[in-house]
Every structure is written in structure tokens, then in C-alpha cells.
C-alpha positions in Angstrom: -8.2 16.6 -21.5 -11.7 15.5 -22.3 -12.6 19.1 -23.3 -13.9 18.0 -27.0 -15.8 14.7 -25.5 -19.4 15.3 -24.6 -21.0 13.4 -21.1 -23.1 11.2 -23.9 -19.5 10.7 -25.8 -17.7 9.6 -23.0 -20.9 7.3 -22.0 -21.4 5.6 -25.6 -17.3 4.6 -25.7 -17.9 3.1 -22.1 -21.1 1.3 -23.2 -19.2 -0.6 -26.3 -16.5 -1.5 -24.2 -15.8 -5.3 -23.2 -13.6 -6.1 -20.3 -12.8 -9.5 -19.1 -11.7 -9.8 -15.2 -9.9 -12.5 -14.3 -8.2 -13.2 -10.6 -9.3 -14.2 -7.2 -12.7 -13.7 -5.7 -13.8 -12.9 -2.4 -17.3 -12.3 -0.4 -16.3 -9.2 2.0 -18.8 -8.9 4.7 -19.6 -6.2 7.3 -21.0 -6.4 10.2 -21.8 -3.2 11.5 -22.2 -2.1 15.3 -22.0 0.1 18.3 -19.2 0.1 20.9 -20.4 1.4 24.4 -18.1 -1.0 27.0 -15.2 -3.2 27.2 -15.7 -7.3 27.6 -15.4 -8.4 31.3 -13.6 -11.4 29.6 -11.0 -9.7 27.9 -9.6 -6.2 27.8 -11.8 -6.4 23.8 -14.5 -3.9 23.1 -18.3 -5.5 23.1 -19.5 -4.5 19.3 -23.4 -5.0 19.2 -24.1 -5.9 15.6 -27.1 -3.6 14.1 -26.7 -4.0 10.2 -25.1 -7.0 8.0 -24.0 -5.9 4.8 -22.1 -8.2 1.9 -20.0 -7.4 -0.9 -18.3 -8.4 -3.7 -14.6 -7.7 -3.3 -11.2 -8.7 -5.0 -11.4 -9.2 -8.7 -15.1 -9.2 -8.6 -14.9 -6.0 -7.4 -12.7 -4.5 -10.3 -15.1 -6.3 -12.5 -18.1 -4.7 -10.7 -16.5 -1.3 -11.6 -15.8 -1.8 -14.8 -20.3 -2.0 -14.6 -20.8 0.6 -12.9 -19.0 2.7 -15.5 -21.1 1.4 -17.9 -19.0 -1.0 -19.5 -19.6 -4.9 -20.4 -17.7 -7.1 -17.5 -16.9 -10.8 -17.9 -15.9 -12.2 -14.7 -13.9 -15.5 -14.8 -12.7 -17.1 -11.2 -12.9 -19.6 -8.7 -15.5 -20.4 -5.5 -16.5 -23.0 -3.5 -19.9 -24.6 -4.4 -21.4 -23.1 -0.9 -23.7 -20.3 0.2 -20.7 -17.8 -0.4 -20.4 -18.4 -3.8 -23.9 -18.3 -4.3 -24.1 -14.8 -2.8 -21.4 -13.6 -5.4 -23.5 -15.0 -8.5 -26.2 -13.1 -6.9 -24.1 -9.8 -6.8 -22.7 -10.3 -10.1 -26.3 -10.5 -11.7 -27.4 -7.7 -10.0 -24.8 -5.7 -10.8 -24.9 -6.7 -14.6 -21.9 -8.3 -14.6 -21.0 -12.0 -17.0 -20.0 -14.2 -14.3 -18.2 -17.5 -15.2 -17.4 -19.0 -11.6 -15.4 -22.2 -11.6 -16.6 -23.9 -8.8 -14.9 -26.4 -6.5 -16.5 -28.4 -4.1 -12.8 -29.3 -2.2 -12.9 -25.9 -0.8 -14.6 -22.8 0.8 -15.5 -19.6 -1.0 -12.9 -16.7 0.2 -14.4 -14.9 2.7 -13.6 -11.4 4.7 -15.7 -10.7 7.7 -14.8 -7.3 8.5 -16.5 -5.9 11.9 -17.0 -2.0 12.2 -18.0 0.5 14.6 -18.4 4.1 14.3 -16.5 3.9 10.7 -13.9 2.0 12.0 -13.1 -1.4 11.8 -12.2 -3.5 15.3 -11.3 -6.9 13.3 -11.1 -8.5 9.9 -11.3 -12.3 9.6 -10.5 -14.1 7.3 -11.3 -17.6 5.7 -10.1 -18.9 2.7 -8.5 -21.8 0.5 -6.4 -23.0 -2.3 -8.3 -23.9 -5.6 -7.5 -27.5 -6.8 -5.3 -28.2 -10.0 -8.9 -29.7 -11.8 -10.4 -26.6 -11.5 -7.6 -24.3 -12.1 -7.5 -26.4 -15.4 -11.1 -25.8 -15.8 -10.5 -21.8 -15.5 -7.5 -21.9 -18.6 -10.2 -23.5 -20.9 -12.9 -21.5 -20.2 -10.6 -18.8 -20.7 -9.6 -19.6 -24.2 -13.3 -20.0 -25.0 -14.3 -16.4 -23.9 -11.1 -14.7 -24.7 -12.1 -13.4 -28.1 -15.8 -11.7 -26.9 -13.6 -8.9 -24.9 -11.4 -6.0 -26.0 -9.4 -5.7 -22.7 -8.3 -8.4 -20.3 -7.5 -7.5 -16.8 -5.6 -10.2 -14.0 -6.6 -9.2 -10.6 -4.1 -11.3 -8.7 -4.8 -11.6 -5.0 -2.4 -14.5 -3.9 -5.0 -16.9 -3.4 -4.1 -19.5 -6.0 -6.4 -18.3 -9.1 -3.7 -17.2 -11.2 -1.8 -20.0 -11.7 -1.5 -20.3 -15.3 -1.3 -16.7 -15.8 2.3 -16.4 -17.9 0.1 -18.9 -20.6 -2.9 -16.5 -20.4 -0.6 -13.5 -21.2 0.4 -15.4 -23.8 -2.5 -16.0 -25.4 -4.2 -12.7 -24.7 -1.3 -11.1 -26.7 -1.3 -13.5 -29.6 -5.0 -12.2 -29.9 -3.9 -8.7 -29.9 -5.5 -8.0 -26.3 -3.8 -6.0 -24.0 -3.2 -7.2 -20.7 -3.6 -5.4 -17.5 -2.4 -6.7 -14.1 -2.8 -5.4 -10.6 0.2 -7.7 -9.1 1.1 -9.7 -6.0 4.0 -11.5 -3.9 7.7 -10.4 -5.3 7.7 -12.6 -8.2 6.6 -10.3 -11.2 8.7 -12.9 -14.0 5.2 -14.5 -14.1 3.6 -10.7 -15.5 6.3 -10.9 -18.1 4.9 -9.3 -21.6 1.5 -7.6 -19.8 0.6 -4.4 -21.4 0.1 -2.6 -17.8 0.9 -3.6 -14.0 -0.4 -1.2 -11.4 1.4 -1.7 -8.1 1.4 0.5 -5.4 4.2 1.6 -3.3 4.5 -1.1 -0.7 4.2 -3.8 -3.8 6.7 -1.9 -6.0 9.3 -2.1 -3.0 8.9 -5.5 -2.5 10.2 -6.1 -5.9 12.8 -3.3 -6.7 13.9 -1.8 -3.4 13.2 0.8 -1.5 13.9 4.9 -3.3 15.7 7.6 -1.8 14.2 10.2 -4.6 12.0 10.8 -7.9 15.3 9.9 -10.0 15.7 6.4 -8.1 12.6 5.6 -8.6 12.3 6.5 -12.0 15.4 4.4 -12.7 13.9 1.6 -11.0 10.8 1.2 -12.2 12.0 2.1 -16.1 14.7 -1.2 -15.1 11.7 -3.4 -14.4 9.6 -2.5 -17.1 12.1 -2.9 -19.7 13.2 -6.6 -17.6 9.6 -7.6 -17.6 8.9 -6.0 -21.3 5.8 -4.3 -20.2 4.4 -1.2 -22.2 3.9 0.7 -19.0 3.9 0.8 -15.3 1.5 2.6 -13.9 2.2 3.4 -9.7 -0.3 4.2 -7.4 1.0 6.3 -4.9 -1.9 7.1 -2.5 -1.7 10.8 -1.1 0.8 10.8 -3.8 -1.1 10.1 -6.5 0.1 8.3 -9.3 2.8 7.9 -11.8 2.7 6.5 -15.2 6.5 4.9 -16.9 6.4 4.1 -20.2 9.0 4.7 -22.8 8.7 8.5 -22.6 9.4 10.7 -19.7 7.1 9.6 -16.8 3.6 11.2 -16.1 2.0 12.0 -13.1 -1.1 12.6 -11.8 -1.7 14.0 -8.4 -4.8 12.7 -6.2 -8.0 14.5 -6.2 -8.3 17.0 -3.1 -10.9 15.6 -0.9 -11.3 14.1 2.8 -10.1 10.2 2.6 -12.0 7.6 3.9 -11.2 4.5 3.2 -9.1 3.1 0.7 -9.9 -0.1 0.4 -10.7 -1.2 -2.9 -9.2 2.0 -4.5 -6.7 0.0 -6.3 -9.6 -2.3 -7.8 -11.4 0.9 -9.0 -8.0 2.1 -10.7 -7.5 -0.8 -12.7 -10.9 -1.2 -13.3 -10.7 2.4 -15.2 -7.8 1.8 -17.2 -8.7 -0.9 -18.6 -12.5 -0.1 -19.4 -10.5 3.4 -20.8 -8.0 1.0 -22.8 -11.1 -0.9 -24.1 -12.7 2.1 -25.5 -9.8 3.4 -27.4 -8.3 6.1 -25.1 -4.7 6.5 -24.2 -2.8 5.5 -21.3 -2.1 9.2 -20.2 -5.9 9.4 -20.8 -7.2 6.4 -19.2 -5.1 7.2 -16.2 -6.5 10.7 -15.7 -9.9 8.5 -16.0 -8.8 6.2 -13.3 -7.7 8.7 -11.1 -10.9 10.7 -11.3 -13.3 7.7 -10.3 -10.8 6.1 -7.6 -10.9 9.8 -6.0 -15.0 9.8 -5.8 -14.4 5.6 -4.5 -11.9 6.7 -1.5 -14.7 9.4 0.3 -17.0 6.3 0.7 -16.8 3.2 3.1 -15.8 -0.3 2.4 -15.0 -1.8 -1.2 -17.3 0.8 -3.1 -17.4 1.7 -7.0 -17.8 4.7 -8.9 -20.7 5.2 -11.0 -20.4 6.7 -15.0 -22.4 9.5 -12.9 -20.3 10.4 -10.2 -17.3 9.8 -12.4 -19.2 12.6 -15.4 -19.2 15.0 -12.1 -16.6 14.3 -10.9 -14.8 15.8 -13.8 -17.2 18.4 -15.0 -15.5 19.9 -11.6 -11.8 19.5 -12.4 
């Protein structure tokens, strides 16, 4: 598909790319141990904590993707105004990402403490809040401000309360001519009415339309949302599966890149993050998807909420 496009090509079209992530934030941290016994207080395994590691995950994460690649992230969300939200400001910098976080001081900064042993994890714990109308107001203004520095937008919706105004935000993105991705949430997709692009996955399509007996059910269901929802496209990720693009055409799929799975956390953030980064710099659908699909099958083979790099995505499909 890229046959014509030269490595330096491909990197250039990234590079002028402008991509603005909006959605709910998180710090994911890992604390990583060893297991050797079982608690004499409770039938729990003792993990003895070695390494502390901290991440940016949700729509940071997508927007620390879109970086990675080599294209120009804008980051627009909510935190607390604690030593979690600093951390994120610290990751976004480092990883060369425009961060505009909202901050309000009536809450805590999401958190994910994930513990791990031996690659697995034993618990994930989880502390988070719901933003404040004042600062949910805050976010729609400093979104009309920013909209017109970026090519793409992308809403990275979490269910944590950041997306509130999200049906106005479509709006306006589309009145600018921006086209609008959206990985979705909850079984109320009337709010994603007019996007360009949602990207469920299988468990989050089901929840909307049903469950499928076969390709042709499925096809007919997702074709019915789209046209309810008058999106360009659906684009489902389908794990093992791969993935399956609807538009107005007959659908497209792209099967998963052969490899040992590790972990597929964050694989959904690294799709999105590709299509719309593609979108930005003037490929197709069919062709941003085949892009997508490329780098979330190098993200999957590592641990944790990982992204790809423009170099381990150029390999990754010099070898296709």
C-alpha cells in the first residue's frame, strides 16, 4: 500500500501533522514485584515491590502516540491541582506533547495503581473523580481557542466526566472543517452524532447494537448505526480478529499482525492515535487504518500502556 512512499515520505507527512486530543486523563502506575508466599492474613499473595514505574495513560496516552509517531499532539483535559497532575505535565513535556490541563482543585487527579508480578498483574486500584461544571466550562473555551492550530481532532472518552460538552465540540470541529475521531464509551453514542470516525471494539459495539450471530449481522448493524449516528465511518477493533472498517462502500478488513500478544492494554489508544495522525497527514481511511493496525501490532508485544515509535512503526512495515 505504501509501496511509492519512501521511510523519509512517510516521516515528513507525520512531522506536519497537528492532532488535538481531547478526553479524560489518567496517571497509570506500576508497581512491580516478586511473588514467593501467600499472606498468613489472608489467602492473598505477598508481592515485594522492586521497581515503581508511572505512565501517562487514557487520552494522554493516545496523545503521547500521536508523538511518538512524530506528529504535533495538543492535549486538552482535566486533573486535580495535586502531585498526580503534576507528574502528567512532566510526562507530556518530556514526551513533546502541548499539554493544556484544566485543573480543579475540588478533586483528585485519576489514578490507576496497577501491581505486577512476573508480567502479571495481582490488582488494579483505582482512584478517581468527577470534574466540576466551572472547569468543564473552562475546557469548551479553551477548546474553541486552540481548535483552529490542529488538522485532526480526536475525543478519547473514558467515562470519567471530561466529555461533557462533546455533541457542541463536534459541532464546532465540523463547522471548521475538522474531522472528528472518537474512541467511545457507555451505550449512549447520540452524543457522537456527526463524528467523522468512532472506533469501538467488540464488547463496546455490543453494548450499543446487540450481540451478531455472523459477518452479514454485523455488517447490517453497524452500517444501521452509522447511518443513525451519520458518521463517515466505523472503524471496529476486533482484537485477534483484527479490524473492520464500514463506510459507505463494502466493509474493509484488516487482519492483526502475527506475533505473540502481551498485553493489550492501551492498544485501542495507539489505534486511534494512528488514524488520526494518518487523517491529519492526508491519507485515506483504508490507509490510515492499515497504518493503525501496523503500530498497535508492535504496541501489543510490550507491557503496560506503551506507544509505538515512527521507527518501530517504519519496521514494522518494511517487513509486511
Amino acid at each position: 500500500m505504501f509501496a511509492n512512499l519512501t521511510s523519509e515520505q512517510l516521516k515528513s507527512r507525520f512531522a506536519g501533522a497537528r492532532v488535538l486530543v481531547v478526553g479524560d486523563v489518567m496517571l497509570d502506575r506500576y508497581w512491580f514485584g516478586d511473588v514467593s508466599r501467600i499472606s498468613p492474613e489472608a489467602p492473598v499473595p505477598v508481592a515485594k515491590i522492586n521497581q515503581i514505574d508511572q505512565r501517562a495513560g487514557g487520552a494522554a496516552n493516545v496523545a503521547r502516540n500521536i508523538a511518538a509517531l512524530g506528529g504535533k499532539a495538543g492535549l486538552l483535559s482535566v486533573t486535580g491541582n495535586d502531585e498526580a497532575a503534576d507528574a502528567l505535565d512532566t510526562l507530556m513535556v518530556q514526551d513533546g506533547v502541548a499539554s493544556y490541563l484544566m485543573r480543579d482543585s475540588k478533586i483528585s487527579t485519576t489514578v490507576k495503581l496497577r501491581v505486577v508480578a512476573r508480567n502479571q498483574q495481582l490488582i488494579r486500584l483505582d482512584f478517581e473523580e468527577t470534574p466540576n461544571h466551572e472547569v468543564l466550562e473552562q475546557v469548551k473555551e479553551q477548546y474553541r481557542t486552540i481548535l483552529h492550530d490542529y488538522d485532526v481532532v480526536i475525543f478519547s472518552d473514558y467515562g470519567k466526566g471530561g466529555l461533557t460538552h462533546i455533541a457542541r465540540m463536534i459541532d464546532w470541529a465540523k463547522h471548521e472543517g475538522k474531522p472528528v475521531l472518537i474512541d467511545p464509551k457507555g451505550d449512549d453514542y447520540e452524543k457522537y452524532a456527526g463524528a467523522t470516525l468512532i472506533t469501538p471494539n467488540r464488547a463496546e459495539l455490543k453494548e450499543v447494537v446487540g450481540s451478531w450471530k455472523n459477518e452479514a449481522e454485523l455488517t447490517e448493524k453497524a452500517q444501521s448505526l452509522r447511518r443513525h449516528l451519520e458518521l463517515e465511518s466505523i472503524l471496529l477493533t476486533r482484537s485477534e480478529e483484527g479490524m473492520t472498517l464500514f463506510g459507505s462502500g463494502e466493509p474493509r478488513h484488516q487482519a492483526t499482525r502475527a506475533q505473540e500478544v502481551y498485553d493489550v492494554s492501551g492498544a485501542g489508544d495507539t489505534v486511534i492515535a494512528g488514524m488520526g495522525l494518518s487523517m491529519a497527514a492526508g491519507f485515506t481511511l483504508p490507509e490510515a487504518m492499515h497504518l493503525a493496525n501496523t503500530a498497535a501490532g508492535v504496541v501489543v508485544a510490550k507491557l503496560g500502556t506503551a506507544v509505538c515509535s515512527f521507527d518501530e512503526l517504519d519496521k514494522a512495515l518494511a517487513e509486511q
